[in-house]
N, C-alpha and C positions, 0 to 999 in steps of 0.2 A: 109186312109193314111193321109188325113188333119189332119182327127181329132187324128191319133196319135203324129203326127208333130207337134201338140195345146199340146198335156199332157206332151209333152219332153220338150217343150217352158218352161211350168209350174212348171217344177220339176229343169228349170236351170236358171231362171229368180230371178234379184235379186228384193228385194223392193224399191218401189218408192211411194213420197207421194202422196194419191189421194187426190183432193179438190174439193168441190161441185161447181158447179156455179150456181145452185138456190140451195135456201134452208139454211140449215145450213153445214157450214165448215168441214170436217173431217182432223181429222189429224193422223199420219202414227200409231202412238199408239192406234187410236179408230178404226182403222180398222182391220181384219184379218191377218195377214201376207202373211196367203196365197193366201188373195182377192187383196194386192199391188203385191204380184206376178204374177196373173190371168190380171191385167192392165200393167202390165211389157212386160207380153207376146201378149200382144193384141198390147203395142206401139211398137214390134218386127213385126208385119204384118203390110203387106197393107195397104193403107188406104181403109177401107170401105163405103158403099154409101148404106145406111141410116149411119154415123159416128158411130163406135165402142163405147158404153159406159155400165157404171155398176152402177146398182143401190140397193141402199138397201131397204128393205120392212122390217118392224114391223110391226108384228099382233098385233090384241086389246090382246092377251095372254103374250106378250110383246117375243113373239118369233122373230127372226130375220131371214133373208133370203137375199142372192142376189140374183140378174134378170141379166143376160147378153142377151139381145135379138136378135134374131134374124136377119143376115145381108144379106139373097137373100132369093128370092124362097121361096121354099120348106123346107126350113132350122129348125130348132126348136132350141128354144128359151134355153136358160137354168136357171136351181132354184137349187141354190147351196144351203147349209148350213154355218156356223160359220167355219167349216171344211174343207170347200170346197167341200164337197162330193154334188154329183149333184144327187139330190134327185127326179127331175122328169121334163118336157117341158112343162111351161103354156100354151107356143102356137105356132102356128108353125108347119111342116110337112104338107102331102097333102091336108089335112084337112084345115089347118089353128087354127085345134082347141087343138094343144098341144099332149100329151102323153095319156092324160085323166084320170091319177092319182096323178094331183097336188092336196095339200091345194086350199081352196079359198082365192085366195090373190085380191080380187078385192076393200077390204074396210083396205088393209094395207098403213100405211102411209110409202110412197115412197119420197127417196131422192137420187137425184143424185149424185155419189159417183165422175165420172168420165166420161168424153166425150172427144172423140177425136178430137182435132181442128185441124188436121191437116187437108190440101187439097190434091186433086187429083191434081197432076200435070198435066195428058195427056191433 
């Protein structure tokens, strides 16, 4: 039920710019449209604790990917595409060790697209 509550977010969420805070800058044109949607819908929830954020990965093939990781538990991580189609969990579930049919994204260069600064109030 969450997670169809997350794909409704996603499909009515408008764009918003994401900006890195390390790394280098994105701006709302260098990203997805559907990936400022996917951060649109993420600042409509909770605040989360590890803080909600999105990152991108390039392979040495010069493929691209985002990372939305994981925010409790058991949860799995997600590896989206250009598309947004979520193509597989690097990590994450009871395991901890993902879906087990990702890419190896361990020697892709990662940049922070977006992090939630907001706080917990309670």
């Amino acid at each position: 039920m969450i997670y169809l509550s997350f794909i409704i977010l996603l499909t009515s969420a408008r764009c918003d710019n994401g900006e890195s805070s390390v790394g280098e800058k994105k701006t709302q044109s260098g990203i997805p449209a559907c990936i400022n949607e996917t951060i649109a819908a993420l600042k409509a929830e909770n605040v989360r604790n590890p803080p909600a954020s999105v990152w991108e990965l390039t392979m040495d093939s010069g493929q691209t990917y985002y990372y939305i990781p994981a925010y409790c538990c058991d949860m799995y991580s997600d590896l989206l595409t250009t598309d947004c189609e979520v193509i597989c969990h690097p990590d994450g579930g009871f395991t901890g060790k993902g879906s087990g049919d990702c890419p190896d994204i361990s020697s892709a260069k990662k940049t922070l697209i977006w992090q939630d600064e907001r706080t917990n109030q309670n």
